[in-house]
MIBAVEX-418915 format. One record per residue (C-alpha): y, x, z. Coordinates in pm, whole numbers, plus 50000, padded with zeros to 5 digits. Each point is the difference from the previous one (the first is absolute). Example, Ala and Ser with C-alpha at 12.3 -4.5 7.8 and 13.67 -1.06 7.14 Angstrom:
BEGIN
495505123050780 503445013749934 
END
This chain:
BEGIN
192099011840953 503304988450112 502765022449946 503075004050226 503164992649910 502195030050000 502344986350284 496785008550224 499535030549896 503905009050102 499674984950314 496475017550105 501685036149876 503044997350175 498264999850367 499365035249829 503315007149925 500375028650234 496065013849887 501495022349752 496155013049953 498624974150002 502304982149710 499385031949804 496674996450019 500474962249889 501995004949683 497415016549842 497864972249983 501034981149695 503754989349850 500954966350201 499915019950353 501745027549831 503034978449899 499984983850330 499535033150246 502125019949786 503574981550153 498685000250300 499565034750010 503395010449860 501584970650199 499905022550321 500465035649801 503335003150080 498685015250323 497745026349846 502525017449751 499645030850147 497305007249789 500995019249711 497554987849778 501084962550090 503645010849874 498255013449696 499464965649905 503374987550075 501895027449782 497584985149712 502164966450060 503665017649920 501504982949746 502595022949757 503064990450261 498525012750283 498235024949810 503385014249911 500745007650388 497545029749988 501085015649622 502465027650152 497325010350249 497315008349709 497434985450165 496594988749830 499104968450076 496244988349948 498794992249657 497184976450124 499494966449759 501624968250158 498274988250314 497694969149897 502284983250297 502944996650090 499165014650326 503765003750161 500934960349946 497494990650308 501545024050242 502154979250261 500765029750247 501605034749962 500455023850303 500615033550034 496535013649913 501895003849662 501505028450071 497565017150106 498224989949697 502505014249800 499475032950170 496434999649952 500144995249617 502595028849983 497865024650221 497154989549776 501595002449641 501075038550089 503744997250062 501675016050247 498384992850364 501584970650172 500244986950361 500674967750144 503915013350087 500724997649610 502764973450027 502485022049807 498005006149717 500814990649670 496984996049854 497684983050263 503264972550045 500044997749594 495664991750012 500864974150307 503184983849824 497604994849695 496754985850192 502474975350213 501754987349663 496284994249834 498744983650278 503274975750008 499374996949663 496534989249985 499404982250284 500874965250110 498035000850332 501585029050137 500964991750358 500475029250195 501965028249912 500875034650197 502235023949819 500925030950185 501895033949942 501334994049669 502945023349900 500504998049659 499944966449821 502284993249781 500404959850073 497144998149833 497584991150313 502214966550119 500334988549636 496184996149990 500584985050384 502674969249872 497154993249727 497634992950251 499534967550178 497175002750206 500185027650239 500254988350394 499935029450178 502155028749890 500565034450153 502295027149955 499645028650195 501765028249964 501635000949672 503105010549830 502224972249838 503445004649816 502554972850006 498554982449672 496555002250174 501504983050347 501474973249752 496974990549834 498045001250332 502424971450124 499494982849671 495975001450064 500734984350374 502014973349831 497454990349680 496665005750162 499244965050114 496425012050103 501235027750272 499504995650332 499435035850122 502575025449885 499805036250202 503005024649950 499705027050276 500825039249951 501884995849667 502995012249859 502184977849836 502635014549765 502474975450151 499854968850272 501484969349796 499644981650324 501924972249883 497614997549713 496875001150253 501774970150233 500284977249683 496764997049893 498115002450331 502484969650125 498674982749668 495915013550023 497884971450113 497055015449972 499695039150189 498294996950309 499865039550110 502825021249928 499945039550102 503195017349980 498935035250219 501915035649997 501954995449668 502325022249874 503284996649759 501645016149767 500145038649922 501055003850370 496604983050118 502314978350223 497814969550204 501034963949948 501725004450344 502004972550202 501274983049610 495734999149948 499834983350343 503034973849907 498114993349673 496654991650154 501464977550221 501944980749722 496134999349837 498674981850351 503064970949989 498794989649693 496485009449895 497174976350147 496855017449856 500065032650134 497824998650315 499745041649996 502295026950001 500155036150022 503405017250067 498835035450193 501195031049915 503354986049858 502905012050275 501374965049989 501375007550406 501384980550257 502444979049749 497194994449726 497324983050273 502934979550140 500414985149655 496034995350008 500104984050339 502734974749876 497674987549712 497114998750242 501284974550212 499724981349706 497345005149813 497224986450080 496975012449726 500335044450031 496595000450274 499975038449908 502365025450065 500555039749999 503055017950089 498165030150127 502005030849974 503994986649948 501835016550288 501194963350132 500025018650358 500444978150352 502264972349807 497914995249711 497354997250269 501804972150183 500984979549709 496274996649903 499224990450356 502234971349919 498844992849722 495784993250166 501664980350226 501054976049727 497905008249656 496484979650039 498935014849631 499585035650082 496485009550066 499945037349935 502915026350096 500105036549969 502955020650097 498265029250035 502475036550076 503214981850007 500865016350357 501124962150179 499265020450318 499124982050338 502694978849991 499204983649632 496105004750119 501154976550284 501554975449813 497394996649787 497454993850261 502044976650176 500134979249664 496064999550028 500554973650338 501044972149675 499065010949721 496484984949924 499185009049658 500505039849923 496155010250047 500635037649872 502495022150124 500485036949926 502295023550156 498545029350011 502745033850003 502584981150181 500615020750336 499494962950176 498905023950329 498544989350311 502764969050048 499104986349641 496115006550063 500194979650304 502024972249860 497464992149738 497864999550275 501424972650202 500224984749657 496294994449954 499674982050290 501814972249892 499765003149597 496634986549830 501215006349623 499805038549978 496685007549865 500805039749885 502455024650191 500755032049892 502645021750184 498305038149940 502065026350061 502814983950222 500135019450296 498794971550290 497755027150206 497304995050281 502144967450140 500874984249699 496095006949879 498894982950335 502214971549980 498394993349676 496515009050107 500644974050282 501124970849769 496875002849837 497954983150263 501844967349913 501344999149682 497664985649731 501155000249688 500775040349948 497345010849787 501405030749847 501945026650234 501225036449908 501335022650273 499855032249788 502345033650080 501584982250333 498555023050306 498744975650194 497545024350142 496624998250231 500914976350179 501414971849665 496085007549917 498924990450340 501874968250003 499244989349647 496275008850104 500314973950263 501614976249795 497265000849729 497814988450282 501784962549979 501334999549694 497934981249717 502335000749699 501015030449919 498185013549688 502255030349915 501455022550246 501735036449872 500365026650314 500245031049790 502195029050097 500814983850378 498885036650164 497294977750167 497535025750216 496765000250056 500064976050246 501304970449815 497765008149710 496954994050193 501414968850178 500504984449607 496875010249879 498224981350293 501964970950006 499074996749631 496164996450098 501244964550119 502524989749789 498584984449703 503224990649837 502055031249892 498705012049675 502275033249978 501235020450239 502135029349894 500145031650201 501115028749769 501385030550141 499494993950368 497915021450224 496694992549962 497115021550141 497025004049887 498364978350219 502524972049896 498885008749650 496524994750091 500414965250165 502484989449717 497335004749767 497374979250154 502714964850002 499074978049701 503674997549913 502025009149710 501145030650217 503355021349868 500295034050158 
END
């Protein structure tokens, strides 16, 4: 009998990879296909750790360092002999199932009853700091890494970071950093040669060292994505503000790698996103950006219209609640008539009104680019939902639309009802909240007995009867309402 080599034997298990019963059941056949399934099943585990038992095995991994993290808590760890494996070196992801991992093995071990808001506890942040330094430690496949809420570190946590060479995709979500913590965090951006993802959104950083940050993201060749959302500085919680703005752009003269990046949330204003649009005209890699939620008002809103009339990088903009009002809302559709590259757009919370609404109508006509518009919440009303509704019969490249929160009534669901009679593209299309009757309820639900091509239609809090109900119910369509 011919025996297979083992190189089979990994390939034919790993179409299993995601059979986690199956490969349980497998490893108990004989040694070889437990060497071989036992990666593979800690390879993905990072996913899982919100079993406490799972963490069990981890904190049987702590070596005396990270050990000493939990000694003033007086906290037993478990006594178990040494795993036969090294079962933490195979894992290549770690999300945020660790937390509630963490929780889990506290809950079951008797101490005092935790819940997932625990971010300010001493103990659970102590367990976490210790895991994340072990599995730095022994691992050199680890890939993906999420670290959130930690409040009490001790430099310890981007120590074990610098060490590590492999990690891609790194995010830091809501955590608390002091100054020597923001230093190292620049020093990981600068060493870690294998980065390409970094995520920094909801932290607080003990101070800005912007000039710091502008150095070595001028130098980084390698980060593709870079999320900088709702950060705060200093004791004050201050945002990076218009200085944060000023710095990003300095990042965009020089940097050619970053095609992503996240800047919502910061309160750069009007100044900051005229610094932005300065580096945009030449730039020519960033395809993604967000500057949701910066207060850069009607100006801001114009600059950026200039900007998509020159930048053919940009593929993706959100400037979501920045209040550019129906003049900015203008401005930007009337950028739309060039521009031919931008396929989403979001500008939802921006008080564009009826004026903006039908602007981005008159748009459509003529721009084939825009793929994905989202302008929720704006104020455009029964015309501006109409002129929209209207466009629809020739444009044919939209394929994503939301309307939500903008009144445009019975008869905006009439007209879009008649428009989903010609239109053949449109595969998402969000109505919710538009105080649409009765009436215009039942005109959508039978026009969606023809149309083939809209996948999801979204009709939350609108006023639909319960015959509506009933005839909503019977459409073979991924129906939201």
């Amino acid at each position: 009998m011919i025996k297979l080599p083992n190189e089979c034997f990994y390939k034919i298990f790993n179409n299993f990879q995601n059979d986690y019963k199956s490969l349980y059941s497998c490893l108990l056949v004989n040694r070889l296909w437990c060497r071989i399934i036992v990666p593979l099943l800690w390879s993905k585990i990072g996913r899982k750790l919100e079993s406490g038992k799972l963490i069990n095995i981890c904190l049987l991994t702590l070596n005396a360092e990270e050990q000493a993290l939990l000694i003033p808590f007086d906290i037993l760890l478990p006594n178990y002999p040494k795993p036969l494996f090294d079962y933490t070196s195979y894992t290549i992801s770690i999300d945020g199932s660790l937390n509630d991992g963490i929780i889990n093995w506290l809950n079951y071990k008797g101490y005092e009853k935790f819940h997932k808001n625990w971010k300010d506890d001493k103990l659970a942040n102590a367990i976490k700091c210790s895991l994340i330094a072990m599995f730095l430690r022994t691992n050199k496949k680890l890939k993906d890494l999420t670290i959130e809420r930690i409040t009490y570190n001790d430099n310890k946590l981007f120590k074990n970071i610098c060490r590590n060479n492999t990690i891609i995709y790194l995010d830091l979500y809501e955590n608390q950093f002091d100054s020597g913590e923001t230093k190292m965090l620049i020093e990981v951006i600068g060493k870690n040669i294998a980065l390409t993802s970094l995520y920094l959104s909801d932290n607080h950083l003990g101070s800005w060292k912007g000039e710091a940050f502008t150095e070595v993201l001028c130098k980084n060749t390698t980060l593709t994505t870079l999320s900088f959302n709702n950060n705060y500085i200093g004791p004050h919680k201050y945002y990076i503000g218009i200085e944060g703005g000023k710095i990003f752009s300095k990042v965009l003269y020089a940097n050619t790698a970053l095609t992503s990046l996240g800047l919502s949330g910061n309160n750069i204003g009007n100044e900051g996103v005229k610094a932005l649009a300065k580096a945009l005209h030449i730039n020519n890699t960033l395809n993604s950006l967000n500057i949701g939620e910066n207060n850069i008002g009607i100006e801001g809103g114009k600059v950026l219209a200039e900007v998509l009339c020159k930048n053919t990088a940009l593929n993706y903009l959100c400037l979501s609640n920045n209040n550019i009002g129906i003049e900015g809302g203008k401005a930007l559709a009337k950028a739309l008539y060039i521009n031919n590259t931008l396929s989403t757009l979001l500008l939802e919370f921006n008080n564009i009104g009826i004026g903006g609404g039908k602007a981005f109508a008159e748009a459509l006509y003529i721009n084939t680019a825009l793929t994905s518009l989202d302008i929720s919440h704006s104020g455009i009303n029964s015309e501006g939902g109409k002129a929209l509704a209207e466009v629809l019969c020739k444009n044919t490249t939209l394929t994503s639309l939301s309307l939500r929160s903008n009144n445009i009534g019975n008869e905006g669901g009439k007209q879009f009802a008649k428009a989903l009679h010609i239109n053949a593209t449109l595969k998402s299309l969000s109505l919710s909240y538009n105080q649409i009757a009765s009436e215009g309820i039942g005109a959508l639900a039978e026009v969606l007995h023809k149309n083939i091509t809209l996948n999801s239609l979204y009709l939350y809090g609108n006023q639909i009867s319960y015959n509506n109900e009933n005839l909503l119910k019977n459409i073979i369509i991924r129906m939201h309402y």
